[in-house]
C-alpha positions as CSV (number, residue, x, y, z in Angstrom):
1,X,121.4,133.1,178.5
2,X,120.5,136.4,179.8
3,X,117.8,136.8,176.9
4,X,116.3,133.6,177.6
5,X,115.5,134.2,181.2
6,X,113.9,137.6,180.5
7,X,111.6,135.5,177.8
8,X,110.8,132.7,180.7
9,X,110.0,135.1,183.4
10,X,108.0,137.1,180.9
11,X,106.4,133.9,180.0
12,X,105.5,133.0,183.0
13,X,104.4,136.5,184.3
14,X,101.8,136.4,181.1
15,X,100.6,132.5,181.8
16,X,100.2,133.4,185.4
17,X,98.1,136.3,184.2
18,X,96.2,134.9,181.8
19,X,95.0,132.3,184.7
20,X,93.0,134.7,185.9
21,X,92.2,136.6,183.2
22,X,88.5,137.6,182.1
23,X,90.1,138.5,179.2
24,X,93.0,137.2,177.7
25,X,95.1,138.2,174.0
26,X,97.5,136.4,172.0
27,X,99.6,137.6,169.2
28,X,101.5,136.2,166.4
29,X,103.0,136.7,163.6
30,X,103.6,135.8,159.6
31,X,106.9,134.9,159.6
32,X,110.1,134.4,162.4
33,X,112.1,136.7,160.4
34,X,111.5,139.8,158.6
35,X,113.5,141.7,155.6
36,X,114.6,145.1,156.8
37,X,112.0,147.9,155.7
38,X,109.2,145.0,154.8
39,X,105.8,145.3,156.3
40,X,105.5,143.6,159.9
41,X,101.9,142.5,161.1
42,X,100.7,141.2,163.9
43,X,97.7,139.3,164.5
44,X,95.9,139.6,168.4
45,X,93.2,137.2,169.2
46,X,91.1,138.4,171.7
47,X,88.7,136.3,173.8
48,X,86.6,137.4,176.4
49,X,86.0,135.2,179.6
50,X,84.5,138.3,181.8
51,X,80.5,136.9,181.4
52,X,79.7,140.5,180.7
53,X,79.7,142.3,177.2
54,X,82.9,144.7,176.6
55,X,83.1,147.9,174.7
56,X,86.3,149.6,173.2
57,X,85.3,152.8,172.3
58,X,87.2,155.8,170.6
59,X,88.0,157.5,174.0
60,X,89.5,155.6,176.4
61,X,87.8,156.6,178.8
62,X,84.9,154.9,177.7
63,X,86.3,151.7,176.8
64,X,89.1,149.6,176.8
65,X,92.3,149.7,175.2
66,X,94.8,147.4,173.5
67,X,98.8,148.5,174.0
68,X,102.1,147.1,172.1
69,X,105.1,147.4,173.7
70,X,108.3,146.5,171.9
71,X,111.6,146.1,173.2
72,X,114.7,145.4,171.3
73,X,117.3,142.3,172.2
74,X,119.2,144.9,175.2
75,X,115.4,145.6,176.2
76,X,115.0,149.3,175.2
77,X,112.1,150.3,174.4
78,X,111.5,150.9,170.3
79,X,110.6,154.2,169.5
80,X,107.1,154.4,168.1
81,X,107.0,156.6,164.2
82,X,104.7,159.0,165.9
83,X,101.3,158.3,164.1
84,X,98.5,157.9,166.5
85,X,96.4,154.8,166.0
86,X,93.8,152.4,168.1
87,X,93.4,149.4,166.7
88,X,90.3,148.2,169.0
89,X,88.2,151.5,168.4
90,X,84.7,150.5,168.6
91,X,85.3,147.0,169.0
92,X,82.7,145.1,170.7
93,X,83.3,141.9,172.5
94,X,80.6,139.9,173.7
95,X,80.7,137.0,176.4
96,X,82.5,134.2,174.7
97,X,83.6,135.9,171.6
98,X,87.0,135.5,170.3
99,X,87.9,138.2,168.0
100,X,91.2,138.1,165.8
101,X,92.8,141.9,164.2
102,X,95.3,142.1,162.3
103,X,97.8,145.3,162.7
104,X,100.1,146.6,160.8
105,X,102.8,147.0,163.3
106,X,105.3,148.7,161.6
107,X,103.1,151.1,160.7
108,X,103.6,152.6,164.0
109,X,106.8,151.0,165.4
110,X,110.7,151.9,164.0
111,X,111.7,148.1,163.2
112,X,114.5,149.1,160.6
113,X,117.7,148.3,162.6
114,X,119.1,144.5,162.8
115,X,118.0,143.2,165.6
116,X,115.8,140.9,167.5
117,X,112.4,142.0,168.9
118,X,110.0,141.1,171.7
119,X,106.4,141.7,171.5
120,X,103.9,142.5,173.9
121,X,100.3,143.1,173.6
122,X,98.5,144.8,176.9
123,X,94.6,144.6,176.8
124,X,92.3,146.2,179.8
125,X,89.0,147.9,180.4
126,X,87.9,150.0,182.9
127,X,85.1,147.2,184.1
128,X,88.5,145.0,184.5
129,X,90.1,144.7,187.5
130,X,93.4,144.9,185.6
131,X,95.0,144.9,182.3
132,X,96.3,141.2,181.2
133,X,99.5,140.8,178.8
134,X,100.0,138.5,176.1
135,X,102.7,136.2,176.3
136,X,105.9,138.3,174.7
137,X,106.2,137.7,170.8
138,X,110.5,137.0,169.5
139,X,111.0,138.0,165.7
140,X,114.1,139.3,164.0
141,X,114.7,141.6,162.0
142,X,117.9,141.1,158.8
143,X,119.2,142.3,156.1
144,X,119.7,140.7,153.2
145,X,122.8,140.3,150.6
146,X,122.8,141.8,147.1
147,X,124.0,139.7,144.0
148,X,122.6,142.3,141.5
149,X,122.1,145.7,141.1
150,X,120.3,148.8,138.7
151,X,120.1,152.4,139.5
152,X,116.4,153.2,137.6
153,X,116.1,156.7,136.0
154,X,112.4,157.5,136.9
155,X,110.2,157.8,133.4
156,X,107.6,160.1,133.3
157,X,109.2,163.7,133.8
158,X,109.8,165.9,131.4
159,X,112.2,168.9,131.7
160,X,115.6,169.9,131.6
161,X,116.2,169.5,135.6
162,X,118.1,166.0,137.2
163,X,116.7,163.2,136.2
164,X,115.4,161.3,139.3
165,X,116.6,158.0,139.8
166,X,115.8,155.0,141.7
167,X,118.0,151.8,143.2
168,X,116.4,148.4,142.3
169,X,118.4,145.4,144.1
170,X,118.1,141.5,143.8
171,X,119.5,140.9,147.4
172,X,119.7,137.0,149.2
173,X,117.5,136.1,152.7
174,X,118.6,133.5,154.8
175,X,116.0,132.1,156.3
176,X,114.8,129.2,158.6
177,X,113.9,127.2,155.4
178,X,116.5,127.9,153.4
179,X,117.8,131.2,151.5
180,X,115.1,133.2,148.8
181,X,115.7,136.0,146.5
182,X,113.7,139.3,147.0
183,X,113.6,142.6,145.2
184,X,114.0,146.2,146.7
185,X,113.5,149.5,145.1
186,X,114.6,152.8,147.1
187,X,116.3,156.4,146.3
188,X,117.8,158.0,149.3
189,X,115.2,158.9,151.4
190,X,112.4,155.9,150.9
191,X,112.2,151.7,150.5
192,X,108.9,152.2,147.8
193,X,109.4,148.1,147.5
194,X,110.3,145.1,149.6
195,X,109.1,142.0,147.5
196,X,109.7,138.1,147.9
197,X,110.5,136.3,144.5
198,X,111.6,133.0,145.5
199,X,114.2,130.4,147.0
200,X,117.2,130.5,145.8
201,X,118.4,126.8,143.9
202,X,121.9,126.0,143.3
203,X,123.1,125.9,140.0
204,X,119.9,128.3,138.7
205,X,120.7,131.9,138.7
206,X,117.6,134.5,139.1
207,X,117.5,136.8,136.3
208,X,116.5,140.7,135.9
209,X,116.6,143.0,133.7
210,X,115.1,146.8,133.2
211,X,112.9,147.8,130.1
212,X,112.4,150.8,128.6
213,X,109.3,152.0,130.9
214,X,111.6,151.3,133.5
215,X,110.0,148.5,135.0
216,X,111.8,145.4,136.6
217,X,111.7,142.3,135.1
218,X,112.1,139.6,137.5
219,X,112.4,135.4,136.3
220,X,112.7,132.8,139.6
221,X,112.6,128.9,139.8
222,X,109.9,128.1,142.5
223,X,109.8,124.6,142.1
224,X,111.3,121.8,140.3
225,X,110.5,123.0,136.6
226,X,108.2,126.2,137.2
227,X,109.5,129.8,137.2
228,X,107.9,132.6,138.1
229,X,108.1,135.4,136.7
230,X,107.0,138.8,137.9
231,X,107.0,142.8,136.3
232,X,107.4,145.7,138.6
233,X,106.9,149.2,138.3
234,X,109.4,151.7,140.8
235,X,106.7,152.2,143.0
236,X,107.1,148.4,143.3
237,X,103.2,147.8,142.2
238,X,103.2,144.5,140.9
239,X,102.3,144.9,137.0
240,X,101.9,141.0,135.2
241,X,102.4,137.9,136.9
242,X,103.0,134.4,135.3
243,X,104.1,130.9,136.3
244,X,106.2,129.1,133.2
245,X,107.2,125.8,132.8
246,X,110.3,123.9,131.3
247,X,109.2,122.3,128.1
248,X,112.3,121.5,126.1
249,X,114.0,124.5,126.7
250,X,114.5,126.3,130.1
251,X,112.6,130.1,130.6
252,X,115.1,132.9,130.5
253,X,114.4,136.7,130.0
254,X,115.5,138.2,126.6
255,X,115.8,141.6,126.0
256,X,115.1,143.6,122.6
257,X,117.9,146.1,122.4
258,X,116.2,148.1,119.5
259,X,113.0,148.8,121.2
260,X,114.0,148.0,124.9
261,X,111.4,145.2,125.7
262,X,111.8,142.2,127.6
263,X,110.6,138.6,126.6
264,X,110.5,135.3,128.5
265,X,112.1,132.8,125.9
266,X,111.8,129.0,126.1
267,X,109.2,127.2,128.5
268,X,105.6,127.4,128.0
269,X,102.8,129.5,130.4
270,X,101.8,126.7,132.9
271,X,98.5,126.4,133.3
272,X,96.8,126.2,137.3
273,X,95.3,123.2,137.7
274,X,97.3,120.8,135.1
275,X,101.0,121.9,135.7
276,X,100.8,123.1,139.1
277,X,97.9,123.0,142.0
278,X,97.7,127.5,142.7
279,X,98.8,129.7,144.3
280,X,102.2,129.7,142.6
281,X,104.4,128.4,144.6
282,X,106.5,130.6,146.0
283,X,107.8,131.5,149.9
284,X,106.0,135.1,149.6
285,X,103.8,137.1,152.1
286,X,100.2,136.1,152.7
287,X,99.4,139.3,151.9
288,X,100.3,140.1,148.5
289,X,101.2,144.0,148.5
290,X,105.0,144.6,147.9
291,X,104.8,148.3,147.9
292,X,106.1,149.9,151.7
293,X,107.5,153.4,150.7
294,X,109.2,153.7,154.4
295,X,111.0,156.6,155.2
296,X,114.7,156.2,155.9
297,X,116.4,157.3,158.7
C-alpha cells in the first residue's frame, strides 16, 4: 500500500509538472520484467514546448542535461557502475520537435539484485526556469529457474595450465504472458550471455546439447508446429539461426558421438513467407544482441 502511494504522489508531482512544462520527457521501457544480468533500455521522448530552440551541449554549463534516478522498492537510491555518460550531448531540440533516445540503462545503473525498480528521467536547461521529471517508470527485476545445465571447457587454448571453463544454463522466466526458456552463459566473475529462446509448452521439452567447438545448441517450439533453433558460441554471439517445421516427424537435436556434431533430425527448414509470416516467432528482445558480459558482484 505504501508503494503505491509513493507511485501516485510521484505521479502526480510529474503530471503537475509537466503542466507547466516547456519541456517535457517520457520514458519507457521494452518489457515489465527483466532477466537478471540482461540488458535494460530505456527509451525518453523528449518534446520541446519552450518556442525557443534548445541546445544540450558536452558541458553542462552550456546546455542542458538529462538525469536518471533509480530507486529500488524500500526507495534507496541504486548505485550507479561508475562510467560517466550523457546521453543528450549535442542534442539539439528545436521548437516543436519531439526527439526519442534510446539508453542503455544498465550500462550505467547496478540492476542485478531481485527487486523492483522506479525510474525517473529529470530534464532541464539553463534557459529553463526549472528542471521537469518524467512520470516514475515500475519494472522488476527476476531470476529465473534452471532445468538444465553444462559447465563448457573454453576451446581455443593451448597449454598445459587449467583449462578455463564456462557455465551454460537453460533456466525458466515467468512472465506476464506466460513462462519462456532462456539461455545464460557465465564463469565466476561475468554473465557473457543472457538470451530469450522461447515459451515454454507443456508436454514439449527444450533441448540442448554442446558440440565439440563448444558451442550451445539450442531447439524451442515457438508456435504450434515451428521450432526454432539457435547455435551459440561462449561469448553468447549468436552463430546460425533457423526456424523448422513438423513434417511427419517432430525436430529434435542429434548428436554424433564419433565426431561431436550436432544435427536437427526430423522436420523440414520452414521457409518465411509460406510456413510462417517473419520474424520467427518467438518472445525475444527487440534488439537482437544476446551478448552482456556483466561483471558480477
Amino acid at each position: 500500500m505504501k508503494n503505491r502511494i509513493k507511485t501516485l504522489v510521484f505521479g502526480i508531482i510529474a503530471v503537475c509538472s509537466m503542466a507547466n512544462a516547456q519541456i517535457t520527457v517520457d520514458v519507457s521501457t521494452e518489457f515489465e520484467r527483466y532477466i537478471a544480468f540482461e540488458p535494460v533500455r530505456v527509451t525518453v521522448t523528449l518534446k520541446n514546448i519552450s518556442g525557443q530552440t534548445l541546445y544540450f551541449g558536452e558541458d553542462a554549463t552550456d546546455g542542458g542535461h538529462l538525469i536518471f534516478e533509480i530507486k529500488n522498492l524500500k526507495g534507496i537510491p541504486v548505485s550507479t557502475s561508475g562510467k560517466e555518460f550523457d546521453p543528450i550531448a549535442n542534442l539539439v531540440l528545436s521548437p516543436g520537435v519531439v526527439k526519442t533516445l534510446v539508453v542503455p540503462i544498465s550500462d550505467y545503473f547496478v540492476l542485478q539484485e531481485e527487486d523492483d525498480y522506479h525510474l525517473t528521467a529529470r530534464v532541464g536547461h539553463p534557459r529553463l526556469s526549472s528542471d521537469y521529471l518524467s512520470t516514475p517508470k515500475l519494472f522488476q527485476v527476476r531470476d529465473g529457474i534452471e532445468v538444465w545445465a553444462h559447465d563448457v571447457g573454453f576451446p581455443g587454448i593451448e597449454g598445459d595450465g587449467p583449462i578455463s571453463t564456462r557455465r551454460c544454463t537453460l533456466n525458466m522466466f515467468h512472465h506476464g504472458d506466460g513462462d519462456f526458456y532462456y539461455l545464460q552463459i557465465e564463469d565466476h566473475d561475468y554473465v557473457y550471455a543472457v538470451a530469450r529462446l522461447g515459451p515454454r509448452v507443456q508436454g514439449i521439452r527444450p533441448q540442448c546439447d554442446i558440440d565439440a567447438l563448444s558451442r550451445v545448441h539450442t531447439l524451442i517450439q515457438a508456435a504450434p508446429r515451428l521450432f526454432r533453433y539457435r547455435v551459440f558460441d561462449l561469448n553468447g554471439d549468436l552463430k546460425m539461426d533457423s526456424v523448422y517445421i513438423v513434417e511427419n516427424t517432430m525436430p529434435r537435436l542429434i548428436n554424433d558421438p564419433d565426431v561431436g556434431r550436432i544435427l536437427v533430425y526430423g522436420g523440414k527448414i520452414a521457409v518465411d513467407g509460406v510456413d510462417y509470416n517473419g520474424p520467427a516467432p518467438v518472445p525475444e528482445s527487440k534488439t537482437p544482441e544476446s551478448s552482456v558480459k556483466r561483471k558480477k558482484k
